[in-house]
N, C-alpha and C positions, 0 to 999 in steps of 0.2 A: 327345596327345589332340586332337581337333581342334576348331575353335572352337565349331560349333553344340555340340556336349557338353558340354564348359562352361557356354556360355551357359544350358544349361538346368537345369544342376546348380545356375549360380547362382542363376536364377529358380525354381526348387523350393526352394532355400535362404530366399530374401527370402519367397516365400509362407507358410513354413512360421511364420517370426519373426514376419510378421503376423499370422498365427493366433494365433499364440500370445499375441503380444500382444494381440489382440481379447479370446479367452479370460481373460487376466490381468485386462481389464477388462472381463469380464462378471465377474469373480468378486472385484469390487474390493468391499472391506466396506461401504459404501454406496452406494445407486444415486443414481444422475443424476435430475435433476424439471427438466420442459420445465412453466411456468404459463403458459398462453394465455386472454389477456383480451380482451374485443375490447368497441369501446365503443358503448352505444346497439344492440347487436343482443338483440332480444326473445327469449323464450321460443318462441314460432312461427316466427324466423323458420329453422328448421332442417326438412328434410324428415320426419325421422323422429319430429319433434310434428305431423304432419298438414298441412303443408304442401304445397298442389295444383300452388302454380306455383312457386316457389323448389327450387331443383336444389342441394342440398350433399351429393354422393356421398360424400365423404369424411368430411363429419363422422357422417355417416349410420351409415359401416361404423364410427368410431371409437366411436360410444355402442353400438355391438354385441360391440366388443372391450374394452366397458369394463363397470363399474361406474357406473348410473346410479342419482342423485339425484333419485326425481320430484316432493320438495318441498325442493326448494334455495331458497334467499331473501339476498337482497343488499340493498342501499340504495335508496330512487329515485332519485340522482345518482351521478355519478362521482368523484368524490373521496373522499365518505364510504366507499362502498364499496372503495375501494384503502387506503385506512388501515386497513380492516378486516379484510381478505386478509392484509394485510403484517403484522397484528401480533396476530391472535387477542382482538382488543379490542373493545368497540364503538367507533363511529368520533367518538362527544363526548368519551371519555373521553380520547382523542391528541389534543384539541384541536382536533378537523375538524369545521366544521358544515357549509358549504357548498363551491362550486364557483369562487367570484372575492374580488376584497377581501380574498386574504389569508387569508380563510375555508376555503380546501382545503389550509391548512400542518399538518401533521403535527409534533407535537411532534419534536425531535432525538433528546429521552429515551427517547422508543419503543426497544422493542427490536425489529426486524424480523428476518423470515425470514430476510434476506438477510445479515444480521451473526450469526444464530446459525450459518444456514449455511456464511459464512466462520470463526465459531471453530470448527468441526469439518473444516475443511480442504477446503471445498469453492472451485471458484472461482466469480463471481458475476458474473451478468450482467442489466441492466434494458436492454430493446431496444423503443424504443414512446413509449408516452405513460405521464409519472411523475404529475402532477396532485397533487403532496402537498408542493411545496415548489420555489418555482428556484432559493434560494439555498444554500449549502452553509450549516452541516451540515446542512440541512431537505433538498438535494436527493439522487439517487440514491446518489454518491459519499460523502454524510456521513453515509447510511442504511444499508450494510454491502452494496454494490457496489463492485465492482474496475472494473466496467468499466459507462459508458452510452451510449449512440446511438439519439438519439430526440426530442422534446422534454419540456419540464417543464410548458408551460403546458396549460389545460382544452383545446385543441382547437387542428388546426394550422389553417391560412390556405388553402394550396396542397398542392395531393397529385403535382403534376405538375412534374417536376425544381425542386424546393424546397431550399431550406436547414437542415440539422439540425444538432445537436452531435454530437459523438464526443468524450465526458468532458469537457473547459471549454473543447473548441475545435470553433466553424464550418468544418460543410465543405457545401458544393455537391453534392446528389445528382440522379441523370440517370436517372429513368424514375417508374413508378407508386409511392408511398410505400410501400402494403402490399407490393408486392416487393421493396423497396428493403429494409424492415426484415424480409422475410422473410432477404434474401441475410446481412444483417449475421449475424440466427440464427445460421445454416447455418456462415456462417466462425465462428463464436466455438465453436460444438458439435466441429467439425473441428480448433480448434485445442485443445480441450481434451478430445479424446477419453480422452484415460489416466491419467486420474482424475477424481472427482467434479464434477461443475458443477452451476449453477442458473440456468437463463434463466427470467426472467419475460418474456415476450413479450406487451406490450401495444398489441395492432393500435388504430388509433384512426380505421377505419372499421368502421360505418357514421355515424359522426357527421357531421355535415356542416361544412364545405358538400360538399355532395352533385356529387362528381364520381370520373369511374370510365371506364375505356377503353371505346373507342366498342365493342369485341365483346359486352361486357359488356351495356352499355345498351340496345344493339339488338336484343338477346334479346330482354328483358324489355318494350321497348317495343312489339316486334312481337306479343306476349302481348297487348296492347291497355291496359296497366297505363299510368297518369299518368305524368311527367318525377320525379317524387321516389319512389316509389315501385320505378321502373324503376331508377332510380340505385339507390336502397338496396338492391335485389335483386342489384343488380350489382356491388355491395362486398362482399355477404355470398358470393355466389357466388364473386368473386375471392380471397374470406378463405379458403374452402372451399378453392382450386385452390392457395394459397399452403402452407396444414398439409398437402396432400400432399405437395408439393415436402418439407417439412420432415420427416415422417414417413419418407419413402424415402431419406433422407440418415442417418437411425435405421438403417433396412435395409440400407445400402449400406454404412455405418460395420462394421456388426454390433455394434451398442451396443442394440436393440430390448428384449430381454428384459430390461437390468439398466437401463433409464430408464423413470419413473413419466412420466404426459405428464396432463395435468390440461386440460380446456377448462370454460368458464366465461364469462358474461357480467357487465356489470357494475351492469345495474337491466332495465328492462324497455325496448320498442321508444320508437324516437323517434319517435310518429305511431301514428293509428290506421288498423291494418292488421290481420292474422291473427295472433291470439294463444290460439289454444286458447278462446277462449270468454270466457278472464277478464277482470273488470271494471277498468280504469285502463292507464295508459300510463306511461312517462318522466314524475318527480317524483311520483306517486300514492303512498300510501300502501297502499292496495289490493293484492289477490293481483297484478294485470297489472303493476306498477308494480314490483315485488319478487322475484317467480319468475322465475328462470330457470335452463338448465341447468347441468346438471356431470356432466361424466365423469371417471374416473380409470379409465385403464390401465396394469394393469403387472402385464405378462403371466406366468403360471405363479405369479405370487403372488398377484391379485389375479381373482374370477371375472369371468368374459367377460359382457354380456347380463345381470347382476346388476340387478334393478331395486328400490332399497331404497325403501320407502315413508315412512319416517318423517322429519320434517321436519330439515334442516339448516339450516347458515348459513355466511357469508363466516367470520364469527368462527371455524369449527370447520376449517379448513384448515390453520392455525398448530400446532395439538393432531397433531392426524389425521397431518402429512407427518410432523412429528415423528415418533411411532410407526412411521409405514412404512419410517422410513431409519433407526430405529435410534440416532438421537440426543438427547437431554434439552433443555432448558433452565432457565435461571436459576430456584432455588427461590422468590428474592424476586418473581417475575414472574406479577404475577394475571392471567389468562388467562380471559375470558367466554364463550368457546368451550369442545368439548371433541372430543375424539377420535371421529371416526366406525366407526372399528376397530369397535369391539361392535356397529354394526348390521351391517356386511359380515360379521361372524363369527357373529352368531346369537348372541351374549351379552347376553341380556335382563339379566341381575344388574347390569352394567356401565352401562344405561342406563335414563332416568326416559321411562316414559310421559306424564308431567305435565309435562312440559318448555312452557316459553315463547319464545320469537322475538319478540324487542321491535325495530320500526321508530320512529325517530324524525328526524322530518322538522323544525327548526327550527333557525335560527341565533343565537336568544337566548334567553339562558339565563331571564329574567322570559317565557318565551311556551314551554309542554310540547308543544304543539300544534301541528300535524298530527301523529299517530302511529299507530299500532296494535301490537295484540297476534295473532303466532298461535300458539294449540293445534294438537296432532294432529287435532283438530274443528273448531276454532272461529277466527274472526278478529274481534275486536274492532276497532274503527276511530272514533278521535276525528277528524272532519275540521276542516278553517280554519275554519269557523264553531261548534264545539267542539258539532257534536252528535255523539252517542255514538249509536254502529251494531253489532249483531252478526250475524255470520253463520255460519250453520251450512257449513261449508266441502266437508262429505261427500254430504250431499245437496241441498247449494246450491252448487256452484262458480262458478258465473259470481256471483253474491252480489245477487241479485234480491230476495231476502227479509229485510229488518230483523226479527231476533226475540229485539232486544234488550227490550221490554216483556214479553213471556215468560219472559223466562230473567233476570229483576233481578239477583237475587242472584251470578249467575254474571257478569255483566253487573259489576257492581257489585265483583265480586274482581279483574275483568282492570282494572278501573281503576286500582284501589288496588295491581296491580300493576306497569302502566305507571311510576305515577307513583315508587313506588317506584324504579326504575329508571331511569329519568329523574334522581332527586335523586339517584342515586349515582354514573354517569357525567359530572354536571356538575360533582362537590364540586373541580375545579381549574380550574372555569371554563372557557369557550370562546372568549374575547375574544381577537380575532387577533394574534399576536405581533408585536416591529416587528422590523424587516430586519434580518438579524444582516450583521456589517460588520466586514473587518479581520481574517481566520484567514487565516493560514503557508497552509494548503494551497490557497487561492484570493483571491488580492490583489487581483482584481478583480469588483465587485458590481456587477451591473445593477438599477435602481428602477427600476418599469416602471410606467407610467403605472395601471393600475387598482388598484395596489396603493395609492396618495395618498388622502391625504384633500383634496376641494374647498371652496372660501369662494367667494362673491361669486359672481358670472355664467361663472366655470367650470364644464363639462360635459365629459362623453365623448361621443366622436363617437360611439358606435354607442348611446347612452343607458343600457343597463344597466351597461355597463364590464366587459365581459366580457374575457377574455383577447386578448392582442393589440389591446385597444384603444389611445386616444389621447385628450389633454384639447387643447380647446378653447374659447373662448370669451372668451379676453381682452378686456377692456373698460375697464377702470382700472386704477390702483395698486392698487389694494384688493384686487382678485382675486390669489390665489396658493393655489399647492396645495403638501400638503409629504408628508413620510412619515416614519414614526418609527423609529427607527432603535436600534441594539444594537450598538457600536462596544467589539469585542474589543481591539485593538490603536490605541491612539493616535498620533498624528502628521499626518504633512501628506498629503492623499491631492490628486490629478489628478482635475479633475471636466471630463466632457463628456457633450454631451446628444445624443439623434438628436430631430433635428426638423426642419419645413420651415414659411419665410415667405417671402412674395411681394415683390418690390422697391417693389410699393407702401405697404409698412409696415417699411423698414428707413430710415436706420439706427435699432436696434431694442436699447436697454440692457434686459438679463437680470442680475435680481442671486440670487445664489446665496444662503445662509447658514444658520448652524445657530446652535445657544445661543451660540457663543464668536466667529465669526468669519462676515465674508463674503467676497463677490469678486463685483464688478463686470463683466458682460463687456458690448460693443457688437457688435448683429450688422452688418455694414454691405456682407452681400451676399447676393443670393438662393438658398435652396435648398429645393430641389424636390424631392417626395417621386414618382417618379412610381409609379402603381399597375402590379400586376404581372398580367398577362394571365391571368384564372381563366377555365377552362373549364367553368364550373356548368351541372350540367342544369336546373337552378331557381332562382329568385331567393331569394340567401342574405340572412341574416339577420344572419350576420358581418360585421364591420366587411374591406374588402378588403386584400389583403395590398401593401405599397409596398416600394418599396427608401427607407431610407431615410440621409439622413446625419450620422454623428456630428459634432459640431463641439465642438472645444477651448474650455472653458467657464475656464483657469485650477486654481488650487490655493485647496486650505480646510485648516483645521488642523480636526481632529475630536479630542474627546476621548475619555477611555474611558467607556463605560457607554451608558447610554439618554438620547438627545435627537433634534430635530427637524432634519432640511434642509428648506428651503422653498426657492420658486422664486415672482419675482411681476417685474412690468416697472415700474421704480419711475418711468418717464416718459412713460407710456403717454397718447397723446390720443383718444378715441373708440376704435371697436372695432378688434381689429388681429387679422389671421390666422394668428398663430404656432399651430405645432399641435407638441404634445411628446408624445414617443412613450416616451421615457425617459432617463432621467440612469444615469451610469456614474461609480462611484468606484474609484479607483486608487492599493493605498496603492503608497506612494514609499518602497522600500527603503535605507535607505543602505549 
């Protein structure tokens, strides 16, 4: 037989096994689910909600091939809202109220998607931005991910060959961020094409700082649109270019028909720009601040072009994917959500026209306020100054018309229903947890400077203390910042810090200590943080991103349980420039 006839007998062979196995896994008992979050992109800014100048063909055709949500609603920040997706909960009841301080950790005791999904044999991937915890078991890995790459904190630094994790290890990546974490997708979908997976893919643009390839920005600049404006056009657009890339790697796999693919944002736009009309932005309480979309596709199961009108929520994700894949969860697991199944189905029995949507906007539990309520009609809205607004939402959508004085009584239930509700997702408190420290599966904890509590003339560099910030401010003994801690495993841990001071405030004694023990260190040389070249189309608001250096701080003996580490310069004369960005503990195996 001669060669070329073999050879094609063999390659008729190999094509045939791949079919087959493609086949095998479209017909594997559960499908695949692609979750795509992307952060701070509004309700407008997609073409196919009316958008004149913004170009998203891709998301365009995908709300055509999907099942759309025209009254979806999520949190007005980012963190609330991911606790909320991930767990079918509202987001006070996991312990989340805010966005920094500790305030965006997500209880461990959640049970998330991501761990139901692994007890039903799927594999599990978080690729993006987590915002619900950096330490294990709070972060991706101790939430029921096999696999992360991405970061943990509210927002990155650099979008332009930057440093990420890949599970509890730094590595170096070399091009645009959203394509960086579309490529990681793409290999994790490829390596687990033949059987079940779960990516949640959380792009974390368009949040800022607002940078984005120059083909990007020059579109949109040449449109005649501002420098932030044009940027954020240009990430949304890039996010649009990135899910095709992702989607045709679906087509090319032949996995298309048996993966549900879900988009979604994660509150309303950063900035006031084109939002369909609606009243509020990013942190509002209001329809702009809360709506935005959702599609779900999956194809031959699920209708094309579906446009469901009755209101959802982040919380009804959890219920709903369940249902669609076919697998349960824990009986003991209260769930604030519910299954969106019966509106795609046309099973009114299934579902309450009376239904509420409770927003709550606060991170102390003495303070209900900001919130609202919405009906299929109506939106209730207690704002910061606790006056109470209602708005007829059917023939008022932009919500021009308070006719709360009108309608009292009704007025007067959505109260007593907030509040209700409100007391029942706080009854475990929201006070933010202290750093847990010392678990077998991660020996090594990073304290990161916004997470401290400050005394004395300590401050953060960037003033609110937002993620990736830095304390500043030494001036005496008396200043010291510390953080509270939850020390699993007792013994002797390796402390060091990353920071940088100038040679004219060394040499510089750092004394360490906790309830049981200190350690003395002296710095007695200079180190420089220096800043890392950001290509912002605008003037950020973030603190900027530096290299910084760890330096050997000694050993502390930690015991078990909850206590404090603190950090203070016990010989300090006048002001001195040490800036800490974070301490690093290391337990010591023997």
């Amino acid at each position: 037989m001669q060669l070329s006839v073999i050879k094609l007998i063999v390659i008729s062979f190999a094509l045939s096994c791949f079919s087959a196995c493609r086949q095998d896994n479209n017909n594997q008992t559960h499908p695949n689910v692609i979750l795509i979050l992307t952060d701070d992109q509004g309700w407008g800014d997609l073409g196919i909600h009316g958008n004149q100048i913004l170009s998203t063909p891709v998301l365009d055709r995908l709300a055509g091939e999907s099942v759309r949500f025209d009254r979806f609603y999520v949190c007005p920040l980012c963190a609330p809202t991911r606790a909320s997706l991930l767990t079918g909960r509202y987001h006070l009841r996991t312990g989340t109220s805010s966005v920094t301080h500790r305030k965006e950790v997500m209880r461990s005791e959640e049970y998330t998607l991501a761990e139901s999904f692994r007890d039903h044999g799927y594999t599990t991937a978080c690729i993006g931005k987590w915002h619900n915890g950096e330490q294990y078991p709070n972060d991706p890995l101790g939430q029921g991910f096999d696999e992360f790459f991405g970061f943990k904190a509210g927002h990155w630094n650099n979008y332009f060959k930057t440093q990420l994790v890949h599970n509890n290890e730094y590595v170096e990546t070399d091009g645009y961020i959203t394509d960086i974490l579309t490529d990681h997708a793409i290999q994790f979908i490829e390596s687990n094409v033949d059987h079940p997976f779960f990516c949640y893919l959380a792009y974390n643009a368009p949040h800022g700082p607002f940078q984005v390839p120059d083909k990007y920005f020059d579109k949109y600049k040449s449109l005649g649109l501002d420098n932030r404006d044009a940027a954020i056009y240009g990430m949304c657009e890039n996010i649009d270019d990135n899910i095709g890339r992702l989607l045709s790697t679906l087509d090319s796999l032949q996995i298309t028909d048996n993966t549900i693919v879900l988009f979604l944002t994660d509150n309303g736009p950063n900035g006031t720009r084109y939002n369909g009309g609606m009243k509020g932005i990013k942190g509002d309480v209001h329809e702009g601040g809360t709506r935005v979309p959702l599609f779900i596709r999956y194809p031959g199961k699920l209708p094309s072009g579906e446009i469901i009108p009755q209101i959802s929520a982040h919380i009804d994700l959890f219920p709903t994917l369940h249902e669609l894949c076919g697998i349960s969860w824990p009986d003991t697991l209260r769930l604030d959500g519910i299954s969106l199944m019966p509106f795609i189905n046309k099973d009114s029995a299934r579902f309450s026209s009376e239904r509420m949507i409770f927003t709550h906007h606060t991170n102390n539990i003495s303070q209900k306020f900001p919130g609202s309520v919405r009906t299929q009609q109506y939106r209730m809205v207690i704002d910061s100054n606790q006056d109470t607004l209602l708005y007829d939402m059917v023939t008022d959508p932009g919500q021009t018309t308070d006719i709360a004085h009108d309608h009292a009584g009704l007025t007067e239930e959505l109260i007593k229903a907030y509040e209700g509700s409100f007391n029942d997702v706080v009854q475990l408190g929201i006070e933010p947890p202290p750093v847990p420290v010392g678990y077998e599966q991660c020996p090594l904890t990073r304290l990161l400077a916004p997470e401290a509590k400050l005394s004395g003339n300590l401050h953060f560099k960037g003033v609110a203390g937002w993620a990736n910030d830095w304390i500043i401010g030494f001036a005496s003994s008396e200043d010291s910042c510390y953080w509270e801690m939850d020390v699993i495993i007792p013994g002797d841990y390796r402390i060091s810090a990353e920071l940088a001071i100038s040679e004219h405030n060394i040499p510089q004694k750092i004394l360490i200590s906790n309830n049981f023990s200190s350690v003395i260190n002296e710095i007695n040389k200079e180190y420089l943080a220096p800043v890392i070249k950001s290509p912002d189309r605008v003037e950020r608001i973030e603190v900027f991103e530096r290299i910084w250096q760890k330096v050997d701080m000694g050993f502390l003996k930690l015991q078990e349980g909850k206590q404090l580490i603190s950090i203070r310069l016990p010989e300090i004369r006048g002001a001195c420039d040490l800036e800490l960005k974070a301490i690093y503990l290391e337990m010591i195996r023997e």
